[in-house]
VEXFITOR-373891 format. One record per residue (C-alpha): x, y negated, z. Coordinates in Angstrom, 3 decimals. Example, Ala and Ser with C-alpha at 12.3 -4.5 7.8 and 13.67 -1.06 7.14 Angstrom:
! VEXFITOR-373891
{kolkol {12.300 4.500 7.800}},
{kolkol {13.670 1.060 7.140}},
//
This chain:
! VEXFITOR-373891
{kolkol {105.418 -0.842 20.806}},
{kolkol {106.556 2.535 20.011}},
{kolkol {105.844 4.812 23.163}},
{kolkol {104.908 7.881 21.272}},
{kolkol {108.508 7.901 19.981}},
{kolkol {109.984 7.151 23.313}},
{kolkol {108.316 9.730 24.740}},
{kolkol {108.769 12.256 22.224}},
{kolkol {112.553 11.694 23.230}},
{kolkol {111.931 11.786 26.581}},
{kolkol {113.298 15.540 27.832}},
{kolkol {110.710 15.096 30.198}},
{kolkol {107.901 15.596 28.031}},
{kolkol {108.640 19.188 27.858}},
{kolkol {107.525 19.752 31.408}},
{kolkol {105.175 16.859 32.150}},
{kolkol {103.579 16.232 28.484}},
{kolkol {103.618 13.484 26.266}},
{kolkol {100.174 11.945 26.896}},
{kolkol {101.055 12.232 30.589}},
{kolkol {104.210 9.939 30.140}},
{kolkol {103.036 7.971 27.491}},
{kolkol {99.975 6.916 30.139}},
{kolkol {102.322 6.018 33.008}},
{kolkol {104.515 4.498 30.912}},
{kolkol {101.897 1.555 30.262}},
{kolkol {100.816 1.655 33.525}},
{kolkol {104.242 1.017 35.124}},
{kolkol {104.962 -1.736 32.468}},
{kolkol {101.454 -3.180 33.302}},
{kolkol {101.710 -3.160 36.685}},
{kolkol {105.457 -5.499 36.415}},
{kolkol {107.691 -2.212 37.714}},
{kolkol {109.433 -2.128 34.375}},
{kolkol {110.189 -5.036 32.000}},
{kolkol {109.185 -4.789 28.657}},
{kolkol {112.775 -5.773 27.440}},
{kolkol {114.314 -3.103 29.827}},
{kolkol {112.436 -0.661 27.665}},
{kolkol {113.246 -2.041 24.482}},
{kolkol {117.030 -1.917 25.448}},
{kolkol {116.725 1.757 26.403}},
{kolkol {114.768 2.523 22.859}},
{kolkol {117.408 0.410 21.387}},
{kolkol {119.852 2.868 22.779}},
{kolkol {118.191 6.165 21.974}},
{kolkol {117.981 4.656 17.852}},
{kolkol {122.121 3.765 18.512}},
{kolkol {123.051 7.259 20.489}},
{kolkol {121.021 9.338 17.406}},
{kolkol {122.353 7.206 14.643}},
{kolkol {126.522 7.691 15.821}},
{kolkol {125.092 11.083 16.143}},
{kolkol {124.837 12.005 12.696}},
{kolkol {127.207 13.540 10.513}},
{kolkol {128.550 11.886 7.649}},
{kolkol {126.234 13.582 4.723}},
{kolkol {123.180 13.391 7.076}},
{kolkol {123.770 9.637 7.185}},
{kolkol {124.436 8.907 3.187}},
{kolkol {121.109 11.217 3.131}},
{kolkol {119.564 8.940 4.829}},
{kolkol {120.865 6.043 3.332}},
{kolkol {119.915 7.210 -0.191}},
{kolkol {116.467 8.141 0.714}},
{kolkol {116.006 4.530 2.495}},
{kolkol {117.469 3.271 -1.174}},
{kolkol {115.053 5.718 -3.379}},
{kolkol {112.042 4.177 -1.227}},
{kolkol {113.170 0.585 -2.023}},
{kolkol {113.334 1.301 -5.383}},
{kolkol {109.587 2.789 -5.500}},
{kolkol {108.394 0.223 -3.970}},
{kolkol {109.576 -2.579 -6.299}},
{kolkol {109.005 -0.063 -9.481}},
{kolkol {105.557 -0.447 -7.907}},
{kolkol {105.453 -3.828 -7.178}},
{kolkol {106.370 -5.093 -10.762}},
{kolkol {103.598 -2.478 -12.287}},
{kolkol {100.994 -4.627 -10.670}},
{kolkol {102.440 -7.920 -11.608}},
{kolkol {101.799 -6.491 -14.923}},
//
């Protein structure tokens, strides 16, 4: 799972610390008070919230450096098939 980024996001992390949250986080999802898909909804969120966030250019910035990665990766891919 990816706690480090949920707790980066967390605005409590500035006062409490991230390896404080990050800890009670799996403590509270091991010990049943939160459900694992509870938490995945609310990460699921945070991804939504920051994506309808961006502006226009910020998100074709994205997009094209997504697309430039893609294309390295098959450029690559076909140089070791030879």
């Amino acid at each position: 799972m990816q706690f480090r980024l949920f707790i980066k996001r967390c605005s409590l992390s500035l006062f409490l610390g991230e390896d404080f949250l990050l800890s009670r986080a799996l403590k509270v999802l091991a010990s049943g008070e939160l459900d694992e898909r509870r938490l995945l909804n609310y990460q699921k969120l945070l991804r939504e919230q920051e994506r309808n966030g961006l502006s226009l250019a910020e998100r074709r910035a994205g997009e094209r450096e997504f697309a430039r990665g893609v294309q390295r990766a098959m450029t690559n891919k076909q140089a070791r098939r030879g």
